[in-house]
C-alpha positions in Angstrom: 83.0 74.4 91.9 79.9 71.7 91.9 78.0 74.2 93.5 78.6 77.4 91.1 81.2 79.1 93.5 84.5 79.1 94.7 85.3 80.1 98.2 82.0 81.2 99.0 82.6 83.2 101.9 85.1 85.3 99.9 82.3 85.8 96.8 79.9 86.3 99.5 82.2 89.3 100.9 82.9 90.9 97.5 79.1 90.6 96.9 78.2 92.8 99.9 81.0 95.0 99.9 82.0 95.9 96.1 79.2 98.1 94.4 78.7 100.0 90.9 81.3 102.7 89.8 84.1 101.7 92.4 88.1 100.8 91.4 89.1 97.7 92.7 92.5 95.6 92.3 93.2 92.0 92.0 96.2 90.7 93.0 96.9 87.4 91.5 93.9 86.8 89.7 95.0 83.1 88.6 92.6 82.6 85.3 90.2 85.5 86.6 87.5 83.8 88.8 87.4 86.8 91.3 88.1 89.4 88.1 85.3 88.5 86.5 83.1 89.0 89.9 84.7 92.4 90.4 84.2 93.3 86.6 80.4 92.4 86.9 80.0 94.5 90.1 81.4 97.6 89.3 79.9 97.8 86.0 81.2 99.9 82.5 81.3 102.8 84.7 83.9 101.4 87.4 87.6 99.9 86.6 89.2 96.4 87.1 93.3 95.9 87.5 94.1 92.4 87.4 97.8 91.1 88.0 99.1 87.4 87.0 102.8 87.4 86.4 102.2 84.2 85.0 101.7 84.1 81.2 100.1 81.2 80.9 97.2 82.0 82.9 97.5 85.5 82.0 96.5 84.4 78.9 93.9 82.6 80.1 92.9 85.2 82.4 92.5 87.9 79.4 90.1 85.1 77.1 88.3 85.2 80.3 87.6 88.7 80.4 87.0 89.1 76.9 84.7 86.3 76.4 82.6 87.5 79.4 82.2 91.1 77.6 84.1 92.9 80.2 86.7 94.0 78.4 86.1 98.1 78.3 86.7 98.4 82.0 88.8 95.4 83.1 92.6 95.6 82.5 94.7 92.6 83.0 98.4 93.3 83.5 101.6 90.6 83.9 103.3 92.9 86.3 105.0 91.1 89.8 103.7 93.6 92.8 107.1 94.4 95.0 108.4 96.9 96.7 109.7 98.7 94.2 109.1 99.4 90.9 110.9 98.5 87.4 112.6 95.8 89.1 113.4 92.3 86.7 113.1 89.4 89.0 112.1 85.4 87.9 109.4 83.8 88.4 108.8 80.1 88.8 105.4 78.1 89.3 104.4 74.4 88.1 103.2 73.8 84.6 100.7 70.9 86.7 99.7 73.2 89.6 100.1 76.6 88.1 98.3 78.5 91.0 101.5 78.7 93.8 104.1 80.8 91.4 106.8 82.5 93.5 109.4 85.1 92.8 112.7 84.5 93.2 115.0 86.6 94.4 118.3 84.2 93.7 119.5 81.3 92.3 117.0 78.1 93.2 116.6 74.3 91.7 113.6 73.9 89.8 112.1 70.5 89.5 110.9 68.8 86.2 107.2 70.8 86.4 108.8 74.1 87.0 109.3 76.7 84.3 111.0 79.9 85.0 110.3 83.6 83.3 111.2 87.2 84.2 109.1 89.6 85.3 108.8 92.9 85.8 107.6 94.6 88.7 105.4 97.1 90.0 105.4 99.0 93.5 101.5 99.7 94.0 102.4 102.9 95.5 103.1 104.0 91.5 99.3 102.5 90.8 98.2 104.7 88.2 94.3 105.3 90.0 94.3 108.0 92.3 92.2 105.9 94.5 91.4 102.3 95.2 88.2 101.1 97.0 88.9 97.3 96.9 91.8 95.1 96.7 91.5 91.5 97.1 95.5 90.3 97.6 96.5 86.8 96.5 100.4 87.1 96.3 102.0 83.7 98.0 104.8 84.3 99.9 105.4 88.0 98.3 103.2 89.7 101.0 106.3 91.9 102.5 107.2 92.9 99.6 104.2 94.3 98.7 103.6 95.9 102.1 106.7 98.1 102.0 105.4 99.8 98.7 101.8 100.8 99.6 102.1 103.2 102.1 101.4 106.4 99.6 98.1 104.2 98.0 96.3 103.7 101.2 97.2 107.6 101.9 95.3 108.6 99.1 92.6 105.7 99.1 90.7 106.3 102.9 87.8 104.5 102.2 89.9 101.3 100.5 88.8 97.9 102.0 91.6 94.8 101.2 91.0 91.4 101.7 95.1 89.9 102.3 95.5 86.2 102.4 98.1 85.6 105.2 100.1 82.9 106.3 102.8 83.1 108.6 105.2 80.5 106.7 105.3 82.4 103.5 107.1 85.2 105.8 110.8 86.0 106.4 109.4 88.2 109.7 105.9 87.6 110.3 105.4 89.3 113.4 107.1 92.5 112.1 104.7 92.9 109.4 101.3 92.3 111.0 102.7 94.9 113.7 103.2 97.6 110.4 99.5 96.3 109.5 98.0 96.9 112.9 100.0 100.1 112.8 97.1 100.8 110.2 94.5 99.0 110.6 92.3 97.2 113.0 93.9 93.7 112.8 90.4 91.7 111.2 90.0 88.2 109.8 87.2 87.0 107.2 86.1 83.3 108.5 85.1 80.5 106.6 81.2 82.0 107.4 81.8 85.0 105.8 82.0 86.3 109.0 84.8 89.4 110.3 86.1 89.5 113.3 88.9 90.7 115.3 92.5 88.4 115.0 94.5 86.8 117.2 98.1 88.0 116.3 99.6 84.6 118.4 97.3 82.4 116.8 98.2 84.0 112.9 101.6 83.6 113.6 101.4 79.6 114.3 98.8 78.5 112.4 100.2 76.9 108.7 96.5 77.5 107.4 96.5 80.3 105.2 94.2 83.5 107.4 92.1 85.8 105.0 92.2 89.5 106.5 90.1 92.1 106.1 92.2 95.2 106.4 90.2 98.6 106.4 88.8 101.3 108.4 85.5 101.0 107.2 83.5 98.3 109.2 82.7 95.3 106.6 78.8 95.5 104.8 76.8 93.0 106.9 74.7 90.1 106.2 71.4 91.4 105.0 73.0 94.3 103.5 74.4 95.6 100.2 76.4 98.6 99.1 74.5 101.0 96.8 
């Protein structure tokens, strides 16, 4: 953060391709860095859903929105996205490094930094927008879930452009769910230089760095340019 931004190439992206009026989602918004960027670019008129299943920063994440005035349109929810909705299921992260929380599906040891709470959770299929135009998706390890209860949202949102952090390693069947993702979209990656281009499915499925892709129909806004 010495410089003012976090992950530059990703502000850079939402800077070019969220504009005034749109509805936009962010899945696990941590303490609300990339809310707050969202909230300031769709404006009063546009709507924010933010979702942290972890209460602490939840907390945090809700003194962030209200203390930057965005309260009116920006709604911060603790809800787990999964598969399904209304589901209870736990969910562990570190008290130290509180930004790698997990669901758990079973019985696991937690270590000494661990705390554990329930959630509840939320297929985004029962969203209640009838459209989305931007999702930036944040979910470690919980990305299949997810995936398996979208299907009806991206039905009614054409024009939606999502920005899925990937990594193969978080996956029980990696290859199975970028082949349901290509089945939709044009398999793209955002690169360090705020760059999209096409992915290499055999590369995303060794590498243990974690892949940004940029899942849409719609071709990204380009450097130079600006929606709206």
């Amino acid at each position: 953060m010495m410089d003012g931004y976090w992950e530059y190439w990703i502000t850079d992206f939402m800077w070019r391709n969220i504009s005034k009026n749109m509805t936009v989602v962010d899945l696990g918004a941590n303490f609300g860095y990339y809310t707050m960027l969202m909230a300031d670019l769709v404006g009063p008129q546009g709507k924010v859903l933010a979702f942290e299943p972890n209460l602490r920063l939840l907390d945090l994440l809700q003194r962030n929105v209200d203390i930057n005035g965005f309260t009116r349109w920006t709604r911060c929810v603790s809800k787990a996205i999964a598969g399904r909705t209304g589901a209870r299921l736990k969910f562990r992260a570190s008290v130290l490094d509180p930004k790698n929380g997990s669901l758990m599906v079973g019985p696991d040891a937690l270590g000494a930094d661990f705390v554990e709470t329930e959630v509840e959770t939320l297929a985004l299929n029962d969203l209640d927008v009838d459209a989305v135009d931007f999702m930036k998706v944040d979910v470690e390890g919980a990305e299949e879930a997810l995936w398996s209860g979208i299907g009806r949202l991206l039905q009614r949102s054409p024009r939606i452009k999502i920005l899925l952090e990937f990594n193969a390693f978080r996956c029980q069947d990696p290859q199975r769910l970028l082949d349901e993702i290509a089945a939709v979209f044009p398999l793209r990656q955002l690169d360090d230089d705020a760059v999209v281009r096409t992915a290499d499915p055999s590369r995303l499925l060794v590498s243990r760095e974690d892949t940004m892709l940029y899942l849409s129909k719609l071709e990204p806004v380009n450097f130079g340019q600006r929606l709206g």
